[in-house]
ZAMARGU-4260 file (C-alpha; in steps of 0.2 Angstrom, whole numbers, plus 5000, padded with zeros to 4 digits):
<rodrens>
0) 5135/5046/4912 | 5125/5059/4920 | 5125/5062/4935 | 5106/5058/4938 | 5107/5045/4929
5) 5117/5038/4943 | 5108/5042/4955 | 5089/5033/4947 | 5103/5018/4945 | 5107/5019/4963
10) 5088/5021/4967 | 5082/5006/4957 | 5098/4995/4965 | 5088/5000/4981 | 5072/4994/4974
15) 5075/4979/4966 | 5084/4976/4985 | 5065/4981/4993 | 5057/4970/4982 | 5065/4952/4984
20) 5073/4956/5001 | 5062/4967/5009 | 5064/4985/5012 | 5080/4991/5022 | 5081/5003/5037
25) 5082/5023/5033 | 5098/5023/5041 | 5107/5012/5030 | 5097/5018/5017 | 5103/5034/5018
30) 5122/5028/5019 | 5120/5017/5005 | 5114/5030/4995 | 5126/5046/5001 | 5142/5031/5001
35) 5137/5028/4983 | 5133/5047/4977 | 5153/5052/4988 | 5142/5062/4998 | 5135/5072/4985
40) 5118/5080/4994 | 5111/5088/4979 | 5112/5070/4972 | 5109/5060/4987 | 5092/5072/4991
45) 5086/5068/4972 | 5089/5050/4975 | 5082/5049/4993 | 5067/5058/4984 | 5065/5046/4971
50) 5066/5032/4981 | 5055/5037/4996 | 5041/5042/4983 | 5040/5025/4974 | 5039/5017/4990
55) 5023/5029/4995 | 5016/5028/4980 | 5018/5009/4975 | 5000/5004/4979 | 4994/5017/4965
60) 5011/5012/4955 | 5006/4994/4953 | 4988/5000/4950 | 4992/5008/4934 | 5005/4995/4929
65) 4993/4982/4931 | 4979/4991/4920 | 4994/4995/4907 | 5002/4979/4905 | 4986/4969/4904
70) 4994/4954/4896 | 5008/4954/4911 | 5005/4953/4930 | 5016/4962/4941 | 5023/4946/4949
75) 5029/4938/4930 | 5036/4952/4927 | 5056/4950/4926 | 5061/4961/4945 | 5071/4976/4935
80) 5059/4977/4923 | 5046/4980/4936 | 5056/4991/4947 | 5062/5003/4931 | 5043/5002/4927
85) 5040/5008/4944 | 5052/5023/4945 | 5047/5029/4930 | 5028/5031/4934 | 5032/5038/4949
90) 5042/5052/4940 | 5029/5054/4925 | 5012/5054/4939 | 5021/5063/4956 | 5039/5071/4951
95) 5044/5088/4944 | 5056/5076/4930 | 5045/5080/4913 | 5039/5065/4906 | 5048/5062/4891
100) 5064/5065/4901 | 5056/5050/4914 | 5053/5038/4899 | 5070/5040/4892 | 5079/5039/4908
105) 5067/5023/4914 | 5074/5016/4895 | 5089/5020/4898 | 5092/5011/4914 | 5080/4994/4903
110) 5092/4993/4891 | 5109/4992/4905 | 5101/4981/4918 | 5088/4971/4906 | 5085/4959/4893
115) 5085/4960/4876 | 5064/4963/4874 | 5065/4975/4892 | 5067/4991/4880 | 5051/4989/4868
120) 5042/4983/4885 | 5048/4998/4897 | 5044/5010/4882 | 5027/5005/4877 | 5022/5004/4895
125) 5026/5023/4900 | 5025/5028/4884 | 5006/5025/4885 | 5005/5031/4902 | 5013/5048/4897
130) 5001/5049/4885 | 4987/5046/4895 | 4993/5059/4908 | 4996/5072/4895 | 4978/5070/4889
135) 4971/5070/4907 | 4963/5054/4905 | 4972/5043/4919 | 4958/5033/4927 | 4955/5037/4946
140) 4965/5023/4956 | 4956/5015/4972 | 4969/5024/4983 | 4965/5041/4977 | 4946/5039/4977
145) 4947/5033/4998 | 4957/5049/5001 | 4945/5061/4991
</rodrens>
């Protein structure tokens, strides 16, 4: 396994976490993550970077989720499904990661810690955003507009 493959699992561990329990200290956070990488920094920087910028970013995250996955609201959504969905936007709209390389990771990490269907689901959801961000037509998102 790659190593930042690792670390995006480690990440969406912490995600998931922040979604059904609430969102831990930075502190232990950061030990989690550094305990989990053997103390790796180039590793534990990428994680910490990951995960810190889907937590900014999730108003605007669950905006495009929610537009993309019309038949699907973000709260029937099965939790790792949403989270994966969640780190993978953030890598396509507001990471230096190329997006093909996002959806494949995001898939990747779908088909180890979902369901059967989570794959084809994951997929076609950032597949389409990908698309859309290539083609520069992502719609303007309400938090975006009230900072312009």
């Amino acid at each position: 396994m790659s190593t930042r493959r690792r670390a995006r699992e480690i990440v969406l561990q912490l995600l998931y976490e922040a979604d059904v329990n609430g969102q831990r200290s930075a502190d232990s956070t950061r030990a989690f993550i550094r305990s989990r990488l053997q103390g790796r920094n180039a590793l534990t920087t990428f994680s910490e970077s990951l995960l810190w910028g889907t937590l900014e970013h999730r108003e605007v995250i669950d905006q495009h989720l929610s537009r993309l996955a019309a038949r699907w609201s973000l709260s029937r959504m099965a939790v790792t499904d949403r989270n994966v969905l969640r780190l993978g936007v953030y890598e396509i709209l507001f990471s230096d990661t190329p997006g093909r390389v996002a959806v494949n990771e995001a898939v990747v990490l779908a088909k180890r810690y979902g369901n059967k269907d989570s794959t084809r689901f994951v997929n076609g959801i950032l597949d389409r955003l990908l698309k859309e961000s290539e083609a520069g037509e992502l719609p303007v998102t309400a938090k975006s507009t009230a900072e312009e």
